[in-house]
C-alpha positions as CSV (number, residue, x, y, z in Angstrom):
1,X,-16.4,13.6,-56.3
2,X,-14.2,11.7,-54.9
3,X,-10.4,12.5,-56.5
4,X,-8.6,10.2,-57.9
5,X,-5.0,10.0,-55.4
6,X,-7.5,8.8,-53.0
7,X,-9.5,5.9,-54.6
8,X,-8.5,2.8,-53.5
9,X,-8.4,0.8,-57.3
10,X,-6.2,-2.5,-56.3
11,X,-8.1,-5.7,-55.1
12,X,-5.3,-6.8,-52.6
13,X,-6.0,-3.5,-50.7
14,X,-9.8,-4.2,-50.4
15,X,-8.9,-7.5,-49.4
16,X,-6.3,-6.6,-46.5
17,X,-8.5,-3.9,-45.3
18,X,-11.3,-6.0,-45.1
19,X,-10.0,-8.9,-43.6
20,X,-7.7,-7.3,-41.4
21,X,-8.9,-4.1,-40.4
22,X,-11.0,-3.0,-37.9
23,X,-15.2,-3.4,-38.8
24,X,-17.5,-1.0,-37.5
25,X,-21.4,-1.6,-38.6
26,X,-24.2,1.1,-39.1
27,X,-27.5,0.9,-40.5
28,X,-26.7,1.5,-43.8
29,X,-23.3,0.7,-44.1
30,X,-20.1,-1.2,-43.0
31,X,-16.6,0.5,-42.4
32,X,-13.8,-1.1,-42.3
33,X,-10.1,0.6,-42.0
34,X,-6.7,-0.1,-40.9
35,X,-3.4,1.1,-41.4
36,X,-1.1,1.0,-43.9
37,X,2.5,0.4,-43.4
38,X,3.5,0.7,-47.5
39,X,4.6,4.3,-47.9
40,X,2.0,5.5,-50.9
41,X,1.2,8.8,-49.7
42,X,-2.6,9.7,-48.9
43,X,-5.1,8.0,-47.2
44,X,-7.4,5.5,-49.8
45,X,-10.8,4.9,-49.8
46,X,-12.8,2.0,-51.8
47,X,-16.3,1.5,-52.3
48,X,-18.2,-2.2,-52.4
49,X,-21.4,-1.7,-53.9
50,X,-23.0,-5.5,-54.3
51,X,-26.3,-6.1,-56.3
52,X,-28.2,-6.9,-52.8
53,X,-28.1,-2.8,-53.2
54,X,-30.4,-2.5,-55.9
55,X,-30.1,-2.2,-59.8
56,X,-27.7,-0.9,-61.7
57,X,-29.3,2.6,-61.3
58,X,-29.5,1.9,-57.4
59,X,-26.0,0.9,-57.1
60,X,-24.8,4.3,-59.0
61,X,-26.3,6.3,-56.7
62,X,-25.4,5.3,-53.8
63,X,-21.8,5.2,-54.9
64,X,-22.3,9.0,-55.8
65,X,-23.8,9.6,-52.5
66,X,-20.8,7.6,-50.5
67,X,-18.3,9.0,-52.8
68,X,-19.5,12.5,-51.6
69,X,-19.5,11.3,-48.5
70,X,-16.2,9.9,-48.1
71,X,-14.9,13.2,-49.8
72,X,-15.9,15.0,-46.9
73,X,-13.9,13.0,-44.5
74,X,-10.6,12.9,-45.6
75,X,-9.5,15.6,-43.7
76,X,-9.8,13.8,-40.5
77,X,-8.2,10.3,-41.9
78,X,-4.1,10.2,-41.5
79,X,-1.7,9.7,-44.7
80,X,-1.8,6.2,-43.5
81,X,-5.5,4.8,-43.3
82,X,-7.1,2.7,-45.4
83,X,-11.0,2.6,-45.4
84,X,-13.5,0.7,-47.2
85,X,-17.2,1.4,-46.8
86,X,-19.1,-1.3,-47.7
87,X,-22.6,-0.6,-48.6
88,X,-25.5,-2.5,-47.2
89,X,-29.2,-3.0,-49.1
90,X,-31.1,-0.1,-46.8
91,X,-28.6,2.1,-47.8
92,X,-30.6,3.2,-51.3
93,X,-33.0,5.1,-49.3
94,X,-30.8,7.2,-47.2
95,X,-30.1,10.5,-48.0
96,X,-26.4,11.3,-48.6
97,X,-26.7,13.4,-45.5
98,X,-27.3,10.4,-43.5
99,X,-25.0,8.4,-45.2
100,X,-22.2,11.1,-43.9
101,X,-23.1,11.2,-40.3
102,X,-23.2,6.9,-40.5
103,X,-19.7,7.3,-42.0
104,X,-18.5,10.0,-39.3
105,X,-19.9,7.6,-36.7
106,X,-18.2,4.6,-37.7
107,X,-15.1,6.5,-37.6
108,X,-15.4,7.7,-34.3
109,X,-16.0,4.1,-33.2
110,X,-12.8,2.8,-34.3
111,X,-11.0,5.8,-32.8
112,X,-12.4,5.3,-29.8
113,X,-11.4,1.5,-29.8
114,X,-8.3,1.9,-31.2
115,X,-7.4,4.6,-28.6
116,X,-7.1,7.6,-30.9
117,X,-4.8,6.7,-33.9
118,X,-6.9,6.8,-36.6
């Protein structure tokens, strides 16, 4: 489970992450992050789940499997960052294992593009 300090719960932060950050694609998922200049301590993760995931049943496990998986990441995010993993429709077959190396992946990416600060 993903605790609570680090959920990302307010709209306007999904919304300037998304349309502002930086957007790396996998096969199962999108990533998008970017810093945050505000000075709430932590970094905050948000889930988008859409119906193009599945039912109800669907979409409520893959949230459990990225919420796991985004649980084992925060280590390597900054105080700063600001990620939202958007969920694609393939994603309800992938094992949460996958979903965690995707999520690692897409990371790296936007280090690697942004030079290293996230």
């Amino acid at each position: 489970m993903l605790p609570a300090q680090y959920r990302m719960t307010r709209s306007i932060e999904f919304g300037l992450t998304v349309s502002r950050g930086t957007r790396v694609a996998q096969p199962d998922l999108v990533v998008y992050t970017r810093a945050d200049e505000s000075n709430e301590p932590g970094p905050k993760i948000g889930l988008v789940v859409s119906k193009a995931v599945g039912n109800a049943v669907q979409r409520h496990r893959v949230s459990r499997r990225l919420r796991h998986a985004a649980r084992a990441i925060l280590e390597d995010l900054g105080p700063a960052d600001r990620v939202v993993i958007r969920a694609l429709p393939s994603s309800r077959h992938a094992i949460s294992q996958r979903l965690e190396q995707e999520l690692r992946t897409a990371l790296q990416r936007i280090r690697l593009r942004s030079g290293g600060s996230t």
